[in-house]
C-alpha positions in Angstrom: 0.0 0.0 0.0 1.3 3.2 -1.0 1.8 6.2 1.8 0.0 9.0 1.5 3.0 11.1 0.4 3.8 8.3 -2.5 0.2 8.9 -3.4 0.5 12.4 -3.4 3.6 12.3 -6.4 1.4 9.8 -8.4 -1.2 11.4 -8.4 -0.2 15.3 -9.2 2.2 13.7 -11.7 0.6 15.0 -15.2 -1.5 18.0 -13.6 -1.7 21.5 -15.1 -2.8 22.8 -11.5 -4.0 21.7 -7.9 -6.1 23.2 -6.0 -4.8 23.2 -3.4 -1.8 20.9 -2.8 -1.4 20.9 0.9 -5.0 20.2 1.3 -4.5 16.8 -1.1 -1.7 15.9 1.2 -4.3 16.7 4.2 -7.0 14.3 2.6 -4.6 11.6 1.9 -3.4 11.3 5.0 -6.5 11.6 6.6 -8.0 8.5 4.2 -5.5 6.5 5.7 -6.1 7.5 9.3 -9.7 7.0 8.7 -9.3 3.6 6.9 -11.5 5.1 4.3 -11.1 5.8 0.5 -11.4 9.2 -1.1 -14.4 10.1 -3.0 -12.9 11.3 -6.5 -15.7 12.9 -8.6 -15.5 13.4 -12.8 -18.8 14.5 -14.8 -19.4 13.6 -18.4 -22.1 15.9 -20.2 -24.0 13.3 -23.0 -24.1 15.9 -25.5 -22.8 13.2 -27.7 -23.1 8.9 -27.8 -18.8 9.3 -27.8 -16.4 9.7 -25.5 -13.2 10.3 -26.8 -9.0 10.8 -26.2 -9.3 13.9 -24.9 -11.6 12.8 -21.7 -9.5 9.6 -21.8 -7.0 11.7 -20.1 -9.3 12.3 -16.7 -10.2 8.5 -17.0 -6.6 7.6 -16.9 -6.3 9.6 -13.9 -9.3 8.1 -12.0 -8.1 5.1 -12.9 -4.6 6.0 -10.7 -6.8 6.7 -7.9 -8.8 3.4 -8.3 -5.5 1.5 -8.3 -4.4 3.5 -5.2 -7.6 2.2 -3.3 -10.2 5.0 -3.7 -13.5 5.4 -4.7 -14.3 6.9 -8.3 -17.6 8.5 -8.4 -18.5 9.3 -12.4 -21.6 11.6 -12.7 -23.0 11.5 -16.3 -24.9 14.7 -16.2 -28.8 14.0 -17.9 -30.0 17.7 -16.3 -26.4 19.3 -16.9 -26.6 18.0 -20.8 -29.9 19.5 -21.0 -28.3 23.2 -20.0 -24.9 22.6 -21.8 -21.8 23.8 -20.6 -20.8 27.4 -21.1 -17.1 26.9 -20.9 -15.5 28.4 -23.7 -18.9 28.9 -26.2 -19.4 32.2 -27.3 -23.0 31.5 -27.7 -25.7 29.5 -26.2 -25.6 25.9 -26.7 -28.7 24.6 -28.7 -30.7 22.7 -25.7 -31.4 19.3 -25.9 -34.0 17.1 -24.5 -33.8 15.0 -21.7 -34.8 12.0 -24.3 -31.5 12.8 -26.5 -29.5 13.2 -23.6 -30.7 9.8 -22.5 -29.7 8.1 -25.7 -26.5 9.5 -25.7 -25.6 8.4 -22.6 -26.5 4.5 -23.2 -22.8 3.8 -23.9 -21.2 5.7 -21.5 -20.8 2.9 -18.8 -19.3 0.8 -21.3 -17.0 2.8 -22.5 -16.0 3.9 -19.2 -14.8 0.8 -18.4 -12.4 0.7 -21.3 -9.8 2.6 -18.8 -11.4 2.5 -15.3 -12.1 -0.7 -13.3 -15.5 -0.9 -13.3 -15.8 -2.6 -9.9 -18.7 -1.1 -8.1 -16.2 -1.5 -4.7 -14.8 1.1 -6.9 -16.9 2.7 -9.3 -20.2 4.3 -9.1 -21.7 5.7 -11.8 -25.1 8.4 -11.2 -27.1 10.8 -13.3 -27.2 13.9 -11.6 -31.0 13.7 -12.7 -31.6 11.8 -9.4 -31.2 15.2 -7.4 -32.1 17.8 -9.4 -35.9 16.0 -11.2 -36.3 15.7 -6.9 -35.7 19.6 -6.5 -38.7 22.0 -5.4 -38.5 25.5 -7.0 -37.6 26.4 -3.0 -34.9 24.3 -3.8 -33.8 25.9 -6.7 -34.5 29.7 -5.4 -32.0 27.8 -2.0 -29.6 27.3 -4.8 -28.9 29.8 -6.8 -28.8 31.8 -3.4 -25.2 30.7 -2.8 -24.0 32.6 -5.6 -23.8 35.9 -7.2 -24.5 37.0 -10.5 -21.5 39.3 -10.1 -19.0 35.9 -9.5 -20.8 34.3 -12.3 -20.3 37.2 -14.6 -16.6 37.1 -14.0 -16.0 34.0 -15.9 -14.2 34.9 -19.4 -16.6 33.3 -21.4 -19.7 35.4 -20.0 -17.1 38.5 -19.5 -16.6 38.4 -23.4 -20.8 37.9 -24.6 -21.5 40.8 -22.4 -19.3 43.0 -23.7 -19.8 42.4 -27.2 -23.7 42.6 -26.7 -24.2 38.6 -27.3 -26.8 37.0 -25.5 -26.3 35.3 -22.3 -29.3 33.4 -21.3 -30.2 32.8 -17.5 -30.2 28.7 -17.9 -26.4 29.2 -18.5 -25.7 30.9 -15.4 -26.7 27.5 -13.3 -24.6 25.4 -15.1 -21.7 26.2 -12.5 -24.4 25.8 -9.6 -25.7 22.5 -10.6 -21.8 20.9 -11.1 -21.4 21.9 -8.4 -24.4 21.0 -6.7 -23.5 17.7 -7.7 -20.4 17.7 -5.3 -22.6 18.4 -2.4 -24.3 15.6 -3.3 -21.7 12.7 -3.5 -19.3 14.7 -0.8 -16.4 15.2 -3.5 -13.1 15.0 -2.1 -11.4 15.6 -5.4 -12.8 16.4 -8.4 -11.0 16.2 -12.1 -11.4 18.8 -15.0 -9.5 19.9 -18.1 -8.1 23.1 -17.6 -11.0 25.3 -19.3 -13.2 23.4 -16.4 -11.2 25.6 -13.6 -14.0 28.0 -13.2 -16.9 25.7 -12.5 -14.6 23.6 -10.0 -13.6 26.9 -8.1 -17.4 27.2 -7.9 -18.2 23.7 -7.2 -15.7 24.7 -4.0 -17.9 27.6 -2.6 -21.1 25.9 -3.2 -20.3 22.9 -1.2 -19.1 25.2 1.8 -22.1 27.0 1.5 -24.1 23.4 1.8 -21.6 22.9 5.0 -19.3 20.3 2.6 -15.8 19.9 3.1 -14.5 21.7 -0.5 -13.1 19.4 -2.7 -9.8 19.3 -4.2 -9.5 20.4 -7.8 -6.9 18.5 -9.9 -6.9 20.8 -13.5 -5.7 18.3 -16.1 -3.8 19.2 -20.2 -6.4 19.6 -22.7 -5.6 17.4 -25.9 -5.6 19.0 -29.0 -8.2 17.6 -31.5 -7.6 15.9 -35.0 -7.2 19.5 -36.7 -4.5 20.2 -34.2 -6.1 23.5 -33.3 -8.8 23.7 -31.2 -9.5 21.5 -28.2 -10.7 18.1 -28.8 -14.7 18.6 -28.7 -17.8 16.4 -29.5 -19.7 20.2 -30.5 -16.6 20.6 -33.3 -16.5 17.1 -34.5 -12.7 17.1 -34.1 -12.4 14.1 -32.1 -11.2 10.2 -31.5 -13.3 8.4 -30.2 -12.6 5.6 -27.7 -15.4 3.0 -29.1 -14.8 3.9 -32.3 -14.0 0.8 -34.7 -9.9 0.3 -35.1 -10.0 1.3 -38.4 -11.3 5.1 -37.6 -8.9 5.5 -34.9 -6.4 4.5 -37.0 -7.9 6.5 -39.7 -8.2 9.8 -37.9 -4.8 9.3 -35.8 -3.0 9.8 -39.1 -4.9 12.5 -40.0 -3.6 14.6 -37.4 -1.1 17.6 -37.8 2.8 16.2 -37.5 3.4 18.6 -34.9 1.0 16.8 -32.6 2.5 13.7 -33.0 4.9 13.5 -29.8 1.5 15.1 -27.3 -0.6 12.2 -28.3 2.2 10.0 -27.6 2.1 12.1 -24.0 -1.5 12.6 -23.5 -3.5 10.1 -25.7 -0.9 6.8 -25.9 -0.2 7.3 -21.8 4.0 7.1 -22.9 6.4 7.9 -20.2 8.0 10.8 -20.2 11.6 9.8 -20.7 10.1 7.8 -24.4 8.3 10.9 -25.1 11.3 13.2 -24.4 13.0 10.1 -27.3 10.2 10.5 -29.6 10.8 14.6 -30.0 14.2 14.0 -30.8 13.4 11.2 -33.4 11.0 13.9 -35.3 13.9 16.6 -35.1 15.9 14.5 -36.9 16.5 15.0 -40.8 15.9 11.6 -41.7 13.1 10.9 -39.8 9.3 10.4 -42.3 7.1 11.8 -39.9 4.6 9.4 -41.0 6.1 6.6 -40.3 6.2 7.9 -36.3 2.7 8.4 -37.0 1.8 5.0 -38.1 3.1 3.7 -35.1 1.1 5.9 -32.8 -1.6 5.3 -34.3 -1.0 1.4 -34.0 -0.6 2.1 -30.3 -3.8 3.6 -29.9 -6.0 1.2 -31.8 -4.1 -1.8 -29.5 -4.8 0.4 -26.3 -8.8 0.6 -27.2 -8.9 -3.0 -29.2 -5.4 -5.1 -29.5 -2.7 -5.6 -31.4 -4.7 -7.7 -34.1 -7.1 -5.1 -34.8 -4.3 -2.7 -34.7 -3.1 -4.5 -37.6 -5.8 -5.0 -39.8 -6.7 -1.6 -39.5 -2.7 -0.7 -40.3 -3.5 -3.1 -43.7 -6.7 -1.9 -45.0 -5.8 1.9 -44.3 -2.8 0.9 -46.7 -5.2 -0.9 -48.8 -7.3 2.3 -49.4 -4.8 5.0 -49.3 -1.8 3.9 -51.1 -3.4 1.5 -52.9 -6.9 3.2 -53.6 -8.4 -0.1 -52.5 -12.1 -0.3 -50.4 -12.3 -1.8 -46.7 -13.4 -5.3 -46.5 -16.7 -4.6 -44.6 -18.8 -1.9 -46.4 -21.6 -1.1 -44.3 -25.7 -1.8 -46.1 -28.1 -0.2 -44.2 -31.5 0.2 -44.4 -32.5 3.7 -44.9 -35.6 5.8 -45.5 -35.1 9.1 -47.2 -37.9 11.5 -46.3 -39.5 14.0 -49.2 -38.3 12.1 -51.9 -40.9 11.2 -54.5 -39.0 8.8 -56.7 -36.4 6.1 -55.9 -34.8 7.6 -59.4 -34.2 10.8 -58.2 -33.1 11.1 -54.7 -31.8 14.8 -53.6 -27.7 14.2 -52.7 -28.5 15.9 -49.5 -31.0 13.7 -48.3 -29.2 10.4 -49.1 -26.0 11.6 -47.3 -28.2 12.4 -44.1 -29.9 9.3 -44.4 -27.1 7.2 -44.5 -25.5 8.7 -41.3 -22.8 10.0 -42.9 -23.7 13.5 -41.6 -26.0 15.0 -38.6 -28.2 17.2 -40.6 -28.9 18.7 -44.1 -26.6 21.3 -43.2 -23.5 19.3 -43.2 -24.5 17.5 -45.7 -24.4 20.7 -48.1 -21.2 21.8 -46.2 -19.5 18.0 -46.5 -20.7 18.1 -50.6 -19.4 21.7 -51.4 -16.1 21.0 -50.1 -15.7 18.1 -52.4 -16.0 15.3 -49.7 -18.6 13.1 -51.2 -18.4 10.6 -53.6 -20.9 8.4 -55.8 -19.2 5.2 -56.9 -15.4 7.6 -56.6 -16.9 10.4 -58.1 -16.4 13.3 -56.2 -20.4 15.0 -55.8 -20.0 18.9 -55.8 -23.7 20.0 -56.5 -25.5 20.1 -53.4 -28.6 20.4 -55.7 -27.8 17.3 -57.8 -30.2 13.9 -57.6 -29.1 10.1 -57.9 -30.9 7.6 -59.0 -30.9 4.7 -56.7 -32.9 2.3 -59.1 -29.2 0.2 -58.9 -26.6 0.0 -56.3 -24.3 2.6 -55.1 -21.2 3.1 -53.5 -21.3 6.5 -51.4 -18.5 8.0 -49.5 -18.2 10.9 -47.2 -14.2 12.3 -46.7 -11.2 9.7 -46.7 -12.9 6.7 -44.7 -16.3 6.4 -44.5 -18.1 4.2 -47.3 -22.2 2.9 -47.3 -23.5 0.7 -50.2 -26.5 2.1 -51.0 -29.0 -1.3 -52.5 -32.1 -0.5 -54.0 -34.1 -2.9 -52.1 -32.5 -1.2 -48.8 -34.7 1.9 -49.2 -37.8 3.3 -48.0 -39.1 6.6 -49.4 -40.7 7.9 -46.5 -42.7 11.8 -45.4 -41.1 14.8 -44.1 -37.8 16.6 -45.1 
């Protein structure tokens, strides 16, 4: 069993910021004097079914404290999902319903236990919709009395919409209530966060000493970089890896990503020491070094770390297969699909079939995915977003580098609406 001050070096190893250090120390050794495991809290919004390499980095941590003998407490947050996270938005999120939230969330548990040990001695997972569908509008009004707007307003995000005149609506400003609300609930000893989350954990803080809570410890962790290499991996942007994806789309995207972002996905997303890391940087420096082929094994590592080393692989071969040697994968996907406000099987609107066939979340990517040449019909690139196709014989429809559906005739339902 490790002491409390071993625990303390493993566990801040890989932080951005705690907050605050000697009161980590002060809970660890008072675990141990107790004979009782910390309570280590991490939310997950379902604004999407996917979680991906950039929250695998707060699993990875949970999963230290697991293996150090505390209790990981994983709130998937059903009412939080329906208000949406301000952090970092420059406008209000679109709102979803507690039925899309729901669905989203499914998978969650599953994929959770991809990294942490899904033990109930030493995982629980809750919906923070077991308080807050419970709470009386006096419970609400009790709420939102611990807080100022004044605090709230002094959040960068909020700070920027209300000086450029962009609207701020009042569901936003209980976001950082109800996380943390949800430590008062569970009694959070620590609580995990990417670094844009430092706000609503200093909150989270305050709230739970206004509810006479011991505050939690806030561990900040790196944000990861998405596949574009700019902006913060992000279900809303689309720029993500996803942990349950199939090998060959991590293997897919993981080369797609910028060579400068090669050695931090080693560091943040592969979980490499620091010392091979430190290796890996001076391998790319080097003249002779191809990039891609540092690349190829990163993204070989990653598919092994989700699936194994045989599916790592056979995703290696058939991205070779289709990329160097314009080949297709060996499983196409068939669906079934119904295409709504289309009249006749002979002329089906581009826009509608691409929708249909899930190879984009709405008409409006669909238009945007077609204009920027990223849609093919049997390797034909599709550029009029206008343009119809007749489906009275099979089709081959691609959207970007790696997604393929064979459209059959007998697969497809016309069916009402848009």
């Amino acid at each position: 069993m490790a002491t409390p001050k071993e625990q303390f070096e493993i566990l801040t190893e890989g932080t951005v910021e705690v907050i605050k250090e000697e009161e980590l120390e002060e809970k660890l050794v008072r675990a141990e004097r107790e004979g009782r495991p910390l309570v280590v809290k991490q939310g997950f919004d379902p604004s999407a079914p996917d979680l991906h390499l950039g929250h695998a980095i707060g699993l990875r941590k949970l999963r230290q404290f697991q293996d150090l003998g505390h209790k990981v407490v994983v709130i998937i947050g059903d009412y939080t999902g329906m208000v949406g996270d301000p952090s970092e938005r420059s406008e209000t999120r679109p709102r979803l319903t507690h039925e899309e939230v729901m669905a989203n969330a499914r998978t969650y548990q599953i994929q959770l236990s991809k990294i942490v040990d899904p033990d109930p001695a030493k995982l629980e997972v809750v919906m923070n919709g077991g308080w807050f569908s419970e709470m009386t509008f006096a419970d609400v009004m009790n709420l939102a009395g611990k807080y100022t707007v004044a605090r709230i307003l002094e959040r960068d995000d909020f700070t920027n919409r209300w000086q450029n005149e962009l609207p701020i609506s009042i569901h936003e400003l209980f976001y950082p209530l109800m996380q943390g609300y949800d430590s008062v609930e569970i009694k959070a000893d620590v609580e995990l966060g990417a670094t844009e989350q430092k706000f609503n954990c200093l909150v989270a803080r305050e709230i739970q000493k206004a509810y006479g809570v011991a505050p939690e410890v806030v561990m900040l962790l790196p944000v990861l970089e998405g596949t574009d290499g700019v902006k913060r991996m992000s279900k809303s942007t689309g720029n993500y890896i996803g942990i349950d994806e199939p090998p060959r789309e991590i293997y897919g995207k993981t080369m797609s990503i910028p060579d400068e972002m090669i050695a931090r996905y080693f560091e943040l997303a592969a979980w490499l020491p620091e010392s091979e890391v430190v290796a890996i940087r001076k391998e790319l420096a080097a003249p002779e070094t191809n990039p891609r082929d540092v690349k190829r094994r990163l993204a070989r590592a990653l598919v092994s770390l989700y699936h194994d080393d045989d599916a790592a692989a056979t995703a290696e071969e058939e991205f070779d297969r289709i990329f160097a040697k314009g080949g297709l994968p060996d499983e196409i996907p068939e669906p079934a699909l119904t295409i709504g406000g289309q009249a006749d099987i002979a002329s089906v609107w581009i826009v509608a079939l691409v929708k249909s066939a899930g190879l984009a979340s709405s008409n409006g990517e669909a238009r945007r995915l077609i204009k920027q040449g990223g849609v093919r019909i049997d390797g034909e690139v599709v550029r009029d977003a206008d343009a119809t196709v007749s489906l009275d014989e099979p089709r081959l429809l691609q959207a970007g580098k790696r997604r393929f559906v064979r459209v059959l005739p007998d697969n497809v339902t016309l069916g009402e609406g848009e």
